[in-house]
C-alpha positions as CSV (number, residue, x, y, z in Angstrom):
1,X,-7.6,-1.7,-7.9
2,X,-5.9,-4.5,-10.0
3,X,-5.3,-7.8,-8.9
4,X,-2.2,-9.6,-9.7
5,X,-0.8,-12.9,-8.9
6,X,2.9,-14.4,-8.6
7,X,4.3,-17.2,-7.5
8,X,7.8,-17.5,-6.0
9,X,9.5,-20.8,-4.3
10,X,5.5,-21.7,-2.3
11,X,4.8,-18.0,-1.7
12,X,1.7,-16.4,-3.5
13,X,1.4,-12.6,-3.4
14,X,-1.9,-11.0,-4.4
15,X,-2.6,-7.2,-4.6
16,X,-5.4,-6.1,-4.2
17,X,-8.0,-4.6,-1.3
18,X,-6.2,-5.9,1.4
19,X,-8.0,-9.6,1.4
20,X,-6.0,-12.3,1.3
21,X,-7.1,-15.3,-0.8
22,X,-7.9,-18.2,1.5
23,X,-8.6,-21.1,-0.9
24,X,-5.7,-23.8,0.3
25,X,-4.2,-21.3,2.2
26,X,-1.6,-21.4,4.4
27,X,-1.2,-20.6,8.1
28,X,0.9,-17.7,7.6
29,X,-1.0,-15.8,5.7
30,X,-1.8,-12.0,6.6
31,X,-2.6,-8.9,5.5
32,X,0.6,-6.3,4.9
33,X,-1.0,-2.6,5.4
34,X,1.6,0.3,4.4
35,X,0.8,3.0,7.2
36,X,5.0,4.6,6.6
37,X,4.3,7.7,4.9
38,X,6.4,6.1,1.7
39,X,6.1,3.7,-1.1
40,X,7.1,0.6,-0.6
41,X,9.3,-0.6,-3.8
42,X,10.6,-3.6,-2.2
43,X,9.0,-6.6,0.2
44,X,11.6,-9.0,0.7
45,X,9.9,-12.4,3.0
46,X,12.3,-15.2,4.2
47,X,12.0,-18.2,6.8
48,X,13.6,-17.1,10.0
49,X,17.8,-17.4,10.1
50,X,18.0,-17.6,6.3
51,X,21.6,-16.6,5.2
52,X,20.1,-14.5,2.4
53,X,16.8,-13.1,1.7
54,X,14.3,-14.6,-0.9
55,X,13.3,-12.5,-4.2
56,X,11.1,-9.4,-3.6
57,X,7.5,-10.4,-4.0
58,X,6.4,-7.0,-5.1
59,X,8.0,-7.3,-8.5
60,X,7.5,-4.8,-10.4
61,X,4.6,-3.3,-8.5
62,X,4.8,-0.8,-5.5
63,X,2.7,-0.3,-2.1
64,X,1.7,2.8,-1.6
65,X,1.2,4.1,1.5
66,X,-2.1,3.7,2.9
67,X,-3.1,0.5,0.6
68,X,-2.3,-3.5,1.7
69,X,-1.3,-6.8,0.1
70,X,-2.4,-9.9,0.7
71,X,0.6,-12.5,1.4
72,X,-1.0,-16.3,0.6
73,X,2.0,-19.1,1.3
74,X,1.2,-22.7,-0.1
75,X,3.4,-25.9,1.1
76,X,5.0,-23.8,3.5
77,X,5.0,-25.0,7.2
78,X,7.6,-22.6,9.0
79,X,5.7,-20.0,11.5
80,X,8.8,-17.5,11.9
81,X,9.5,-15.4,8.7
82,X,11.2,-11.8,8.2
83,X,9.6,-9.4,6.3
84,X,11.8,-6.5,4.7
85,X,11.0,-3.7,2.7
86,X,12.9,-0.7,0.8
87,X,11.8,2.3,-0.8
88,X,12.7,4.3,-3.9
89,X,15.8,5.0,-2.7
90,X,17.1,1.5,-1.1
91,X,16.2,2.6,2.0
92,X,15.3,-0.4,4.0
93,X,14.0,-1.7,7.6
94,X,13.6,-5.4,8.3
95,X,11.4,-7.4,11.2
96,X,13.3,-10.3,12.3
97,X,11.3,-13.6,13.7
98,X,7.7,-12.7,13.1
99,X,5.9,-15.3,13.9
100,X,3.2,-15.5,10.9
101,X,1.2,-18.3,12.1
102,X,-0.8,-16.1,15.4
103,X,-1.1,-12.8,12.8
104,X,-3.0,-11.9,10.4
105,X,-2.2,-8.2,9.6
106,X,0.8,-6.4,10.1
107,X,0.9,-3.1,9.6
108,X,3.8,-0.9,9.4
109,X,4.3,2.6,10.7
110,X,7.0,5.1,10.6
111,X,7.7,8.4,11.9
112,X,10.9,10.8,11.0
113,X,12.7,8.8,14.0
114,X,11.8,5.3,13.7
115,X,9.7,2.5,12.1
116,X,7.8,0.1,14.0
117,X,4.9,-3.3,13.0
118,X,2.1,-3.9,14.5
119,X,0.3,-6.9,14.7
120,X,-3.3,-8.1,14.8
């Protein structure tokens, strides 16, 4: 699996087996594991009670369902972040408040009624 790197406002995304790189990491750093049944197109994370969410840190690469991404933040202190994603179609389902700092995977489910996150 390929391993890419990209940098947005202190927030480091790196695909690849589901380790994130810990060299100067941050706190917040975790493990996203896509367990929806979907591709994920879209992962959207912003600092709790932002007016408007940050740029989607996927880019131009997906998340397949059943593979993870490692999330590395540098110079970022806040705990509480929410995560977004969408898929192909826009679809999207958003977890408000998480509180990165006592996680380090989250892993997202959904069935044909709901989506949920678990944490570890």
């Amino acid at each position: 699996m390929k391993r890419i790197g990209i940098v947005m406002a202190g927030l480091v995304l790196v695909i690849g087996t589901g380790v994130a790189v810990k060299a100067h990491a941050g706190t917040q750093d975790f493990v996203l594991v896509n367990d929806t049944g979907v591709t994920i197109h879209n992962l959207f994370i912003s600092e709790f009670n932002k007016e408007e969410w940050e740029e989607d840190v996927l880019g131009e690469d997906v998340l397949e369902d059943g593979d993870s991404v490692g999330i590395t933040f540098k110079g970022k202190k806040a705990c509480k972040w929410d995560l977004m994603v969408r898929d192909e179609d826009g679809e999207g389902v958003y977890w408000r408040k998480v509180d990165l700092c006592s996680v380090s995977t989250v892993v997202l489910h959904c069935d044909a009624k709901k989506c949920w996150a678990t944490f570890d």
